[in-house]
C-alpha positions as semicolon CSV with decimal commas, in nm:
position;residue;x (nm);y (nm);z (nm)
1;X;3,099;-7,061;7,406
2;X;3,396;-6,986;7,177
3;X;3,677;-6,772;7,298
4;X;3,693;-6,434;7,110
5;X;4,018;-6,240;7,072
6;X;4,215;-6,110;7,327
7;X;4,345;-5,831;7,091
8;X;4,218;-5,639;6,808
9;X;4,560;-5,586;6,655
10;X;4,602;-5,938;6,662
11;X;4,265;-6,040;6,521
12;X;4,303;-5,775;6,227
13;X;4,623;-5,934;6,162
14;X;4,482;-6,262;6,135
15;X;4,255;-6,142;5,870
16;X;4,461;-5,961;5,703
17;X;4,711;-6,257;5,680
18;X;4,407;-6,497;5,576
19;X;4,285;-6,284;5,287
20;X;4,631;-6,235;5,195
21;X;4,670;-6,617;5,167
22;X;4,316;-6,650;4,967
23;X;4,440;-6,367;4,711
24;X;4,801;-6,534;4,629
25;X;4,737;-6,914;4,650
26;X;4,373;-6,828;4,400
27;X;4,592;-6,600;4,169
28;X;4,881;-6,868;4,160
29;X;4,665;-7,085;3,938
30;X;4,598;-6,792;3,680
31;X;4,989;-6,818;3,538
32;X;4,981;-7,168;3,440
33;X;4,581;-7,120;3,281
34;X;4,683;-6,824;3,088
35;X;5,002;-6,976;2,934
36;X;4,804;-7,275;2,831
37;X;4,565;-7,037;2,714
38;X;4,801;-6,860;2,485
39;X;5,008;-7,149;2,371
40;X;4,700;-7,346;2,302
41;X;4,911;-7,643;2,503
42;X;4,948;-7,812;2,798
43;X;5,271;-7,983;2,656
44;X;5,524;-7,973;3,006
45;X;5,257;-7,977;3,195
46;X;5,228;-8,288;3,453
47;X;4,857;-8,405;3,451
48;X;4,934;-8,652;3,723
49;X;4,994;-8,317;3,930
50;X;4,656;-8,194;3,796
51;X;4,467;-8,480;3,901
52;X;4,606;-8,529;4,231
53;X;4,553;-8,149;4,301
54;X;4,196;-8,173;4,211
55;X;4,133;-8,459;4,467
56;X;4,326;-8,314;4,721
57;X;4,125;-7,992;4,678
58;X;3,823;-8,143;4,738
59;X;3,919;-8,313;5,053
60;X;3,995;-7,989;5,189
61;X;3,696;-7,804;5,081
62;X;3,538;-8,076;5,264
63;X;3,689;-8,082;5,576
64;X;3,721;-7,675;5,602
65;X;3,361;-7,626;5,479
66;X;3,269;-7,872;5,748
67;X;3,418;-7,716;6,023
68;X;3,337;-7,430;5,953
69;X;2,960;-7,438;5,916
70;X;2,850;-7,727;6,046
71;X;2,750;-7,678;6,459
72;X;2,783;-8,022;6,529
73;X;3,128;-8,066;6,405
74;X;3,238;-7,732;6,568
75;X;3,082;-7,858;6,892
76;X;3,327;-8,256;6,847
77;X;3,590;-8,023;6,770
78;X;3,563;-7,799;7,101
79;X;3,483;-8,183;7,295
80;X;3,817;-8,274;7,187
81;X;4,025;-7,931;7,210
82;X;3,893;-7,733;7,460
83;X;3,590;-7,500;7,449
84;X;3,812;-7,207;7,515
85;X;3,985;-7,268;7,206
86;X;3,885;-7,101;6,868
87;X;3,805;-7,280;6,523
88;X;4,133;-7,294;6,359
89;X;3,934;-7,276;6,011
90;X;3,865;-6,907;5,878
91;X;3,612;-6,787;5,612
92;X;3,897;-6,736;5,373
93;X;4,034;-7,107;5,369
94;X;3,630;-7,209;5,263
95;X;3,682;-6,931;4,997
96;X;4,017;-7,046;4,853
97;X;3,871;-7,428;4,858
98;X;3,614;-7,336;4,651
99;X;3,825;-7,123;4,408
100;X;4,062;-7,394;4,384
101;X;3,856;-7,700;4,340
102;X;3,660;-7,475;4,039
103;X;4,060;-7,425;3,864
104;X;4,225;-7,700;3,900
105;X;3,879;-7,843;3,685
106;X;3,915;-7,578;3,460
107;X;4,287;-7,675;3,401
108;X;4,214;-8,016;3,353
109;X;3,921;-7,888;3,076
110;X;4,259;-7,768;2,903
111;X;4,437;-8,082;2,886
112;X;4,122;-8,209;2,733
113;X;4,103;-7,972;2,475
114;X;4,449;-7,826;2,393
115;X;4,704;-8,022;2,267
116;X;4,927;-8,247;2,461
117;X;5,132;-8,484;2,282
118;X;5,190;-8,852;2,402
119;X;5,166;-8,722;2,768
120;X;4,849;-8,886;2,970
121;X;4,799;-8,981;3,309
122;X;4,953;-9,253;3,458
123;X;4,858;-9,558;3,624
124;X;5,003;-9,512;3,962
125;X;4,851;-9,199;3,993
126;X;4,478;-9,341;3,875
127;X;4,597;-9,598;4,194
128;X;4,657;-9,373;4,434
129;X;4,319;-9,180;4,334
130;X;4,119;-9,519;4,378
131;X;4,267;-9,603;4,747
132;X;4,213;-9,244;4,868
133;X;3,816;-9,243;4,713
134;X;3,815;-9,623;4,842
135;X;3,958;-9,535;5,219
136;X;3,686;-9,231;5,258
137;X;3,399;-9,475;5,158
138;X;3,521;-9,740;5,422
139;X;3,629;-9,439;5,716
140;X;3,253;-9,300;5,642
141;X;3,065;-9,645;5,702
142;X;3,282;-9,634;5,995
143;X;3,230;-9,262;6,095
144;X;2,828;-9,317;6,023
145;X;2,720;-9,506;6,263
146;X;2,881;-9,316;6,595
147;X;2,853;-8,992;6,390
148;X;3,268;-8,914;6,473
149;X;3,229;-8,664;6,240
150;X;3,537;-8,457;6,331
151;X;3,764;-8,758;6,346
152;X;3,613;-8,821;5,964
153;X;3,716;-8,506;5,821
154;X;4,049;-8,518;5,989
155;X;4,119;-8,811;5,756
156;X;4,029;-8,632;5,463
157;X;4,282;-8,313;5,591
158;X;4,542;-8,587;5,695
159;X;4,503;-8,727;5,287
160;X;4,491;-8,401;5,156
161;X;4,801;-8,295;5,270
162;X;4,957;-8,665;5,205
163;X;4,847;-8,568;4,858
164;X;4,992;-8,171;4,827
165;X;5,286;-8,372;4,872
166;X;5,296;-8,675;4,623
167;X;5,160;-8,390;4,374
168;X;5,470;-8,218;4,375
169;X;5,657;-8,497;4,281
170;X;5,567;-8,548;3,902
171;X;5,638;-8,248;3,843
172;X;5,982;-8,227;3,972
173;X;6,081;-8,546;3,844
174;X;5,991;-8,452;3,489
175;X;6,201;-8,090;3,514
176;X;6,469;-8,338;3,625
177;X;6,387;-8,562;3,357
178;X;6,385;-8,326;3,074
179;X;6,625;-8,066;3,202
180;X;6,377;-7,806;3,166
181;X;6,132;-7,588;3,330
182;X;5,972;-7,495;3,022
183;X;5,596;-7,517;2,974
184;X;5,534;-7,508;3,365
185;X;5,490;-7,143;3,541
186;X;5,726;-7,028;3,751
187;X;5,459;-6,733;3,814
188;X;5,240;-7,005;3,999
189;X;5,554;-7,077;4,180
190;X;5,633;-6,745;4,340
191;X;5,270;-6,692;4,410
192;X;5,234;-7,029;4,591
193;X;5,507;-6,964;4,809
194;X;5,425;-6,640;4,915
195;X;5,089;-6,836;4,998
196;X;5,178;-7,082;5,206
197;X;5,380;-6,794;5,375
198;X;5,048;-6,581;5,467
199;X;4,885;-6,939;5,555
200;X;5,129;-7,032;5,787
201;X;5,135;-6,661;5,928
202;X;4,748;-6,652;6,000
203;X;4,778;-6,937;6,254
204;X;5,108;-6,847;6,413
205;X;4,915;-6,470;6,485
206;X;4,635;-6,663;6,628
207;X;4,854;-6,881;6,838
208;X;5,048;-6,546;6,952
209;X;4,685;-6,387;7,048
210;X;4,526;-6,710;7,238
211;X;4,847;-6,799;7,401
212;X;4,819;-7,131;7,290
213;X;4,949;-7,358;7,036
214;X;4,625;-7,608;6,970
215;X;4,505;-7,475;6,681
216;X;4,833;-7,597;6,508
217;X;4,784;-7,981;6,629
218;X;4,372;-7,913;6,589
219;X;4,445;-7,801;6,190
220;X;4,768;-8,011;6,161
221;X;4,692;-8,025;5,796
222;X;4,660;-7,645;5,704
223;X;5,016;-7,619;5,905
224;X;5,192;-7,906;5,669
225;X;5,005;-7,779;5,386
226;X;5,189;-7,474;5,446
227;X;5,540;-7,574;5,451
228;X;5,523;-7,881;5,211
229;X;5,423;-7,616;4,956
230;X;5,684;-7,346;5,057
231;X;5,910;-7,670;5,046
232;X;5,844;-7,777;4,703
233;X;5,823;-7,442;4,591
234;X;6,199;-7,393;4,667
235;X;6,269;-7,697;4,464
236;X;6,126;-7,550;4,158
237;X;6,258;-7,207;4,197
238;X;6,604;-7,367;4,242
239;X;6,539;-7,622;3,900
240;X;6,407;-7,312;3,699
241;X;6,676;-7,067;3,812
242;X;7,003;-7,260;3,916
243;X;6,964;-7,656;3,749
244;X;6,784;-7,564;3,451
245;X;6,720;-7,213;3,364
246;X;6,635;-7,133;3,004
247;X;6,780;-6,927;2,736
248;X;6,628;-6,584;2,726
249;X;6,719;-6,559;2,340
250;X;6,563;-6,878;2,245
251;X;6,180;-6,959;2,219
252;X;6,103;-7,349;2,229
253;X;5,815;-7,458;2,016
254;X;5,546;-7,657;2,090
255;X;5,665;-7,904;1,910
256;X;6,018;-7,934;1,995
257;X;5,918;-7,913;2,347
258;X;5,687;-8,204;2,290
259;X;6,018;-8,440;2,191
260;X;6,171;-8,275;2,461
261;X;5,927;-8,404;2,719
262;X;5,861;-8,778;2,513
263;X;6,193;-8,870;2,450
264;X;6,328;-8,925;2,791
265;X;5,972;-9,069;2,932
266;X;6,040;-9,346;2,594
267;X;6,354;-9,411;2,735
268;X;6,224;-9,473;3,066
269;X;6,001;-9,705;2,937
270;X;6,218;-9,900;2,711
271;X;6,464;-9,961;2,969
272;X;6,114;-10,109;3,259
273;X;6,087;-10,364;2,925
């Protein structure tokens, strides 16, 4: 039998925190959608982030979905843990996997249809998607036949947060590259962050209430999720507001911002010739 909350406080807190999470993190994909949307453009715009957020989505939906419904993985997860410690999944993080994994392929419908210069995705990043798809198929005939279903989804939370973190790095390197912010949404910024804030709340309040500290090592993921994204999101707020901030007077083209974004990835490749 699962342990219930010790106090009410604490358990409204931890839903309040949760919900809070679900709200920012699903609205901080709206700022980057609607200035596509309105510049007709995705010029600036990493798609190696976009890809690599889609798969790492999906591993997550996976592994929270599973835990979260599935009696069979709850009941591997309490073998392991403890059966007097509670599901460190809530109904919120099933809800924000959903909304996310539904986005990010509504983004990448953009870059399909709107305009985006010489930018495409790149073969490292169409590697690293092959060798995550190719290690789930080969940890699932291994996970099938002793049915280790909880140590199977773990992989896909440790990969998914091994990829939150390599999908960061496009898109910093190309700020860096271009000297410029422009094109990427520092609204999805500000909203991340204050997500992985609420996140990382949630399970600290549940920690505080059960008087124990396993539900960070049994969700180790949704904890690193949590700061490599408050991490990252740091970065960017310093490159948009301190290393490159832009000039309120001007407004960049399309166009112009396409060069802006080319030129230095030509470069790049000229001098790996």
């Amino acid at each position: 039998m699962e342990t219930t909350w010790k106090s009410e406080a604490f358990k409204e807190a931890y839903t309040v925190f949760g919900w809070i999470a679900f709200v920012v993190w699903s609205s901080s994909f709206y700022p980057q959608l609607i200035l596509n949307f309105s510049r007709k453009s995705v010029v600036g715009l990493n798609f190696n982030y976009l890809v690599l957020n889609n798969t790492k989505h999906t591993l997550y939906l996976v592994y929270n979905a599973s835990l979260y419904f599935s009696s069979t993985v709850r009941f591997q997860y309490h073998q392991k843990y403890g059966f007097d410690q509670m599901i460190p999944v809530a109904a919120n993080d099933v809800a924000f996997s959903i909304h996310a994994v539904l986005l990010t392929v509504v983004l990448l419908f953009q870059v399909a249809i709107y305009e985006r210069g010489n930018q495409s995705i790149s073969k490292i990043t169409m590697g690293i998607i092959t060798m995550v798809w190719i290690t789930i198929g080969v940890c699932s005939f291994i996970a099938f036949p002793s049915k280790s279903w909880l140590w199977l989804i773990s992989i896909f939370n440790t990969m998914q947060v091994i990829l939150a973190t390599i999908k960061y790095i496009p898109q910093a390197v190309m700020n860096f590259m271009i000297k410029s912010t422009d094109g990427f949404s520092i609204g999805n910024v500000f909203l991340d962050f204050c997500g992985g804030m609420a996140n990382y709340a949630q399970m600290v309040t549940q920690s505080i209430d059960q008087n124990s500290w396993v539900n960070f090592s049994g969700n180790i993921g949704k904890v690193l999720l949590s700061l490599v994204c408050m991490f990252f999101d740091l970065l960017f707020m310093c490159q948009h507001y301190v290393l490159y901030p832009s000039k309120k007077s001007s407004s960049i083209s399309t166009s112009k911002l396409n060069d802006k974004v080319t030129e230095p990835l030509k470069e790049v490749a000229t001098n790996m010739q």
